[in-house]
N, C-alpha and C positions, 0 to 999 in steps of 0.2 A: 835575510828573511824571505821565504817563498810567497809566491801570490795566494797560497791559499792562507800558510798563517797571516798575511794581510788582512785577508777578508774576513778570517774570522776575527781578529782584534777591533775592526771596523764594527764586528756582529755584537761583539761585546759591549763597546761606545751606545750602539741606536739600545742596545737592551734597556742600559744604566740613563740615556735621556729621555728615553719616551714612556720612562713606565706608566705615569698619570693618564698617556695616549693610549698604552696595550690594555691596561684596567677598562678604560671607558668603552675601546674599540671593541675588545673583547664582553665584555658582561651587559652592553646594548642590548647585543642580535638577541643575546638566549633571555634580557627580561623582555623583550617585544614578541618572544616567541610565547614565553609561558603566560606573557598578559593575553595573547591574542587567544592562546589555548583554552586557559581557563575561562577566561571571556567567554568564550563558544563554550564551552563543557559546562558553564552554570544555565545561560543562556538554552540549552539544549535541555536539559535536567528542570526548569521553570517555566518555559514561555512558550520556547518552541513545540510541545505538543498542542497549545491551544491558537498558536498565531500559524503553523505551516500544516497539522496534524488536527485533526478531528476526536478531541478528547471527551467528549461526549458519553461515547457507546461502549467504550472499552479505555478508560484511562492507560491502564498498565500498555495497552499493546503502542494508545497514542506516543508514550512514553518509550516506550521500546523503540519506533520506527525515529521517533528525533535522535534517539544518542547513534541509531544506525550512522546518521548522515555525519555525526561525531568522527567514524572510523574512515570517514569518506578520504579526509587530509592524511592520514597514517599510511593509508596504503600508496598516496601517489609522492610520499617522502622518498620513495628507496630510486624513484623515478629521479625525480629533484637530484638524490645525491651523484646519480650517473650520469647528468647533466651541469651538474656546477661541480663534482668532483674532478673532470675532464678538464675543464676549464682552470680551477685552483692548481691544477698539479702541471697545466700549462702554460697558464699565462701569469699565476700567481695569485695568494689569497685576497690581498687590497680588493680589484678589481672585480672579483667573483662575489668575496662578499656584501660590495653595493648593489650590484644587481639584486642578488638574491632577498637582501633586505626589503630594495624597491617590490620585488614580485609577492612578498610578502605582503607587507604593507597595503598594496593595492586591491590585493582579495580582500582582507581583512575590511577594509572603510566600505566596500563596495556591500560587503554583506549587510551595514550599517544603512546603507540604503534603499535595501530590496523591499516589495511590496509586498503582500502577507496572502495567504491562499482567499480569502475573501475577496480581494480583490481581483487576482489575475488568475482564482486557482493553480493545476499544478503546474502549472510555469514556475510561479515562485519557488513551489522544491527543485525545480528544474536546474534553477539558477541556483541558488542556494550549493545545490551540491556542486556545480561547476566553480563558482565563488571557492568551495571547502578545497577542490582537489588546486586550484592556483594557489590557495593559502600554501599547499600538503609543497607541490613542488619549490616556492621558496625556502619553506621549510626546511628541504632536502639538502640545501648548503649551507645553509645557516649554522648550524653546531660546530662542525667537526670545521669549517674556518676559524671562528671564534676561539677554538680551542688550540688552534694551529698559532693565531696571533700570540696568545700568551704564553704558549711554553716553547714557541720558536725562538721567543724575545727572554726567556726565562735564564738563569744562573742554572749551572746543574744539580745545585743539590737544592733546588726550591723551583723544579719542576710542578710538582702537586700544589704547592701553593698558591704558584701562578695558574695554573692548570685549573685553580678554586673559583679565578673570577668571572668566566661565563658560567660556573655553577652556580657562583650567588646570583647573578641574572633570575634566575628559577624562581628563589622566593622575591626577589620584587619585585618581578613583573606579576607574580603568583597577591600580593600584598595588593600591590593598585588596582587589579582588577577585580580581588573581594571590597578594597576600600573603595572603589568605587560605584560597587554593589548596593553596597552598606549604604553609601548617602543618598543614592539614588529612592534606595526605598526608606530611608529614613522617612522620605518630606512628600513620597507619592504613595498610595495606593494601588492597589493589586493592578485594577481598571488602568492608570496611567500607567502603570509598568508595559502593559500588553500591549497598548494606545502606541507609546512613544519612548518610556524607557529604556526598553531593551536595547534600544540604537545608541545611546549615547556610551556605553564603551567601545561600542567598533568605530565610530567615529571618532572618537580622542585618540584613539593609538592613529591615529594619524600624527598628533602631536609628536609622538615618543618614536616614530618613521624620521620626522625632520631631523629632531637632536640624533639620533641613529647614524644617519646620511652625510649630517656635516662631521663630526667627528671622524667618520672611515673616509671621506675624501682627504681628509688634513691626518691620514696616515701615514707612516711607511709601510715600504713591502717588508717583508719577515727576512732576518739577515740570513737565516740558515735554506729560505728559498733563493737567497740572492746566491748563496754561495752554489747552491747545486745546480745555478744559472751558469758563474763562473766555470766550476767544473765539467761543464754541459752535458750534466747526468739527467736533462729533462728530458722525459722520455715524450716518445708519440702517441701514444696508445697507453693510458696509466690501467684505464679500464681493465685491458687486456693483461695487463701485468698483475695487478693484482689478483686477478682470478686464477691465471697462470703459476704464481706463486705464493701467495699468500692466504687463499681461500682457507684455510685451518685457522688463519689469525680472526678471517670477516665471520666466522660459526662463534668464535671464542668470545669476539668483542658484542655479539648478537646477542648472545646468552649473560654476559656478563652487566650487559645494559638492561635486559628485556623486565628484571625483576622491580627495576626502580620505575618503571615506567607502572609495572602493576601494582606497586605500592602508591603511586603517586595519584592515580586517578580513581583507586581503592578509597583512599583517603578523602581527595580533594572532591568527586564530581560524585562518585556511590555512593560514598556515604552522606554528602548533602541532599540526596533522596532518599535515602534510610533513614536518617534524624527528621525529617521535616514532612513525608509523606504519609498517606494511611495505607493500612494495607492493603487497602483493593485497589491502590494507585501505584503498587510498585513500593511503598517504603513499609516501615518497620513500625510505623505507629509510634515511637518514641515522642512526641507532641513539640518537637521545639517547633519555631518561626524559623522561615528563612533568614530573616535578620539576624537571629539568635546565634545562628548556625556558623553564620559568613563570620560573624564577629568570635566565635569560637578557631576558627578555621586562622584566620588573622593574627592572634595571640600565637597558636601553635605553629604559624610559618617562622617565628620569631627563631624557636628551636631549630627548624630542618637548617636555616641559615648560619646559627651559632655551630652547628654539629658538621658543615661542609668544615667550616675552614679548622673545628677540631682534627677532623678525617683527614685532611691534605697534611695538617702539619706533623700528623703521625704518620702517614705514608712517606712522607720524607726523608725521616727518622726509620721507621721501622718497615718502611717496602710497605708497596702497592698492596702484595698478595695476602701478607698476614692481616693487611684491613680490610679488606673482603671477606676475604674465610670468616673472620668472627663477626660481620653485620651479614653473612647468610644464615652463618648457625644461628644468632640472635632473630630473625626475620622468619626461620621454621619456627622459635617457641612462641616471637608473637601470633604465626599464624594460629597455632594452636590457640591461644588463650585469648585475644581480641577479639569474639564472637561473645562469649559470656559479658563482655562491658556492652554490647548492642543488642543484647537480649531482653526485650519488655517486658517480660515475664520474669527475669533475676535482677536486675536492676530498677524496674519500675519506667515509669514516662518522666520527663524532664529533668534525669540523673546530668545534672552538669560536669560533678567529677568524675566520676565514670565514663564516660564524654571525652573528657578533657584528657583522663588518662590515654584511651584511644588515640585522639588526636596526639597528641604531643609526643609519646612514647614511639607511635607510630613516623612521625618526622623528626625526632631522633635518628631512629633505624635509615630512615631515606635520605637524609645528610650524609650520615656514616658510610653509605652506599656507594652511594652517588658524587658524592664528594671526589677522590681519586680518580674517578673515569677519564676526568680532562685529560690529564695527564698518563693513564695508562691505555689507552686507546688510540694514539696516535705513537706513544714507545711500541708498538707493536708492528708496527710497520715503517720501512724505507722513508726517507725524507722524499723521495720521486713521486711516492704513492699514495703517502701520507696522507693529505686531504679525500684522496677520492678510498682506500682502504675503511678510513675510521670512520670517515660519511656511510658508507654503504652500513658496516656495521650496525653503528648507531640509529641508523632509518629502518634497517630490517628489524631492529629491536623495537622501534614503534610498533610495529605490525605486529610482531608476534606479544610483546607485554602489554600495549595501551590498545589497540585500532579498537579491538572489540569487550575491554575491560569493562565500561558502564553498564553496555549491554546483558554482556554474559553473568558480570556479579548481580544484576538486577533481575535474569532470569533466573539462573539459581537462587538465591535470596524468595523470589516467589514459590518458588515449587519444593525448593527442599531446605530454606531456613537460612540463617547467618551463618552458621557452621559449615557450609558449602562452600561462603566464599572464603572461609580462611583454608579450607583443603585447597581451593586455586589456588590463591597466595603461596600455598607452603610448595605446591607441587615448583612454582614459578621461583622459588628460593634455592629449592633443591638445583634445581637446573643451573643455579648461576654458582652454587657450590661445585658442581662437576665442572666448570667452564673454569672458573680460577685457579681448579687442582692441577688442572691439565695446561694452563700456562706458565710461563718462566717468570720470573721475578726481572720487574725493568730499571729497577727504581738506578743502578748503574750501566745503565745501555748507550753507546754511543750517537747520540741522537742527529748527530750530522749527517750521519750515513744513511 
């Protein structure tokens, strides 16, 4: 037997003893990421124009400049991924992903305890936005590791599956950070929200850093980075390599990502100021409560997370590409027709199912999406490259689908209607239709290489 079929039978062993370890290690980072996000994206969208922002004399603009600093973390991810990318694809993903986690973490609690523009004026936006872009660069390693650990550790034909468990990260970290919303104002008042509640979800995901941290210390490293260790295919310069040869895969996996990103904040963070604002404040007048809303929003995560591990287990079975193709075509006709469910004037004020249709139909499609990515974003590139390729990817897709989604659907939605933001959406689905057509199907690719 050769040294490498050794290593790989070895590959095979850590796959089949650690799986309870690659689940946890993996599907942490991405629910710490999406509680830490959502956290900021509700927090931005409620509080933050009256605690950093002067909502006063112009609500919609107060409202506009907090989701700006929303886009602050998106744009310094692509940074993050060129700096923990380097590092994964050299020293290996164990190691890069505690860091990363850590630098995470620490923006995250710190923002929990900044002082409020009353106080220190704009110093506090000062910090605040420094706070966002340290969130942005842990960020930038976080995914595309997580995603490394699971389908590095994966069987070949349950790639997507594994590939599923830092996708379901999404909705529960997406869940704790509305449920903890939800209790929050269950037992307080608008006043003590402003006062003091707002800090207590960025200080708890300090909790959800610790269990994070111990976990990825009592990890292994990924067998198939040990093997391209063996083979000493570890290059010096991944950075360079990827851009040298693979820059068609980092446009491809850009575009393929960027849509769920606009579905996801469409849903999650817009339209919780669409359902719950009036219209001279940026929302749509539809009359629910923000309680109402979180508690709506909670039910329909239920779905985005049943429809990941639908999506992976049909990407398995039937390839990556044919489940993308059909959750874009399905993501153009809901953009077309999810505008009439948020129309106050066709639906009326406090349409629950109408509502609910939205929500849930709509994380459906985001499941279905997003589901497969783990697993087909890193088939796209070299095991040498792999982390820093699908990092980059994945982070420039922040930028282009999420950085400025709150914003932009809030400006249009003011000036030209709900129907505006579903021609976003659609144009942002087209885009990820051309990007699938134009890839190979991975779902049989040799992933050692």
């Amino acid at each position: 037997m050769t040294s490498v079929e050794e290593t790989a039978n070895k590959a095979k062993d850590l796959a089949r003893d650690s799986v309870k370890t690659v689940i946890a290690a993996s599907m942490v980072g991405t629910a710490i990421e999406f509680y830490d996000f959502y956290a900021y994206g509700t927090a931005a969208a409620n509080y933050f124009p009256h605690i950093f922002f002067s909502a006063k004399d112009n609500p919609t603009v107060a409202l506009l400049m907090s989701l700006l600093t929303f886009a602050i973390a998106f744009i310094a991810r692509p940074l993050g991924s060129l700096v923990f990318g380097h590092f994964g694809d050299r020293m290996g993903r164990k190691t890069t992903l505690v860091v990363s986690l850590m630098t995470m973490g620490i923006g995250t609690f710190l923002i929990g305890c900044l002082p409020t523009y009353d106080q220190v004026g704009v110093g506090a936006v000062a910090i605040l936005c420094l706070l966002r872009f340290i969130q942005g660069i842990g960020l930038g390693g976080e995914w595309s590791g997580a995603a490394l650990v699971a389908t590095e550790n994966a069987p070949e034909d349950k790639r997507a599956l594994y590939g599923s468990f830092p996708e379901l990260g999404a909705p529960i970290g997406f869940f704790l950070s509305n449920g903890t919303y939800f209790l929050l104002e269950s037992f307080n008042d608008s006043d003590a929200m402003l006062a003091w509640g707002w800090r207590v979800p960025f200080l708890l995901s300090a909790v959800l850093v610790i269990v994070g941290l111990v976990v990825r210390v009592h990890m292994e490293e990924t067998p198939i980075f040990r093997m391209a260790q063996e083979k000493k295919q570890v290059v010096k310069a991944p950075i360079v390599e990827v851009f040298r040869k693979s820059w068609v895969q980092v446009l491809q996996a850009t575009f393929l990502v960027a849509v769920t990103y606009t579905l996801f904040y469409t849903l999650a963070t817009w339209s919780l100021a669409w359902g719950t604002k009036e219209q001279g404040e940026g929302g749509g007048g539809l009359g629910f409560t923000n309680q109402e809303y979180l508690l709506m929003l909670m039910i329909a995560i239920c779905v985005f997370a049943a429809f990941i591990v639908i999506s992976c287990v049909n990407a398995d079975k039937l390839g990556r590409k044919r489940v993308i193709i059909t959750s874009s075509v399905l993501l153009v006709v809901f953009a077309a027709v999810f505008p009439f469910l948020l129309n106050g004037q066709i639906v009326g004020q406090r349409n629950f199912f109408a509502n609910m249709v939205f929500l849930c139909v709509g994380f459906a499609l985001m499941g279905t999406a997003f589901g497969p990515i783990g697993a087909f974003l890193p088939e796209l590139f070299d095991a040498n490259v792999r982390y820093s390729g699908s990092g980059i990817g994945y982070n420039l897709a922040a930028i282009v689908g999420a950085a400025f989604v709150p914003t932009i659907a809030t400006w249009l939605s003011s000036h030209w209607g709900v129907h505006s933001v579903g021609i976003y959406l659609g144009v942002m689905a087209v885009c990820c239709l051309i990007a699938v057509l134009s890839c190979k199907e991975t779902k049989d690719v040799d992933f050692t290489k």
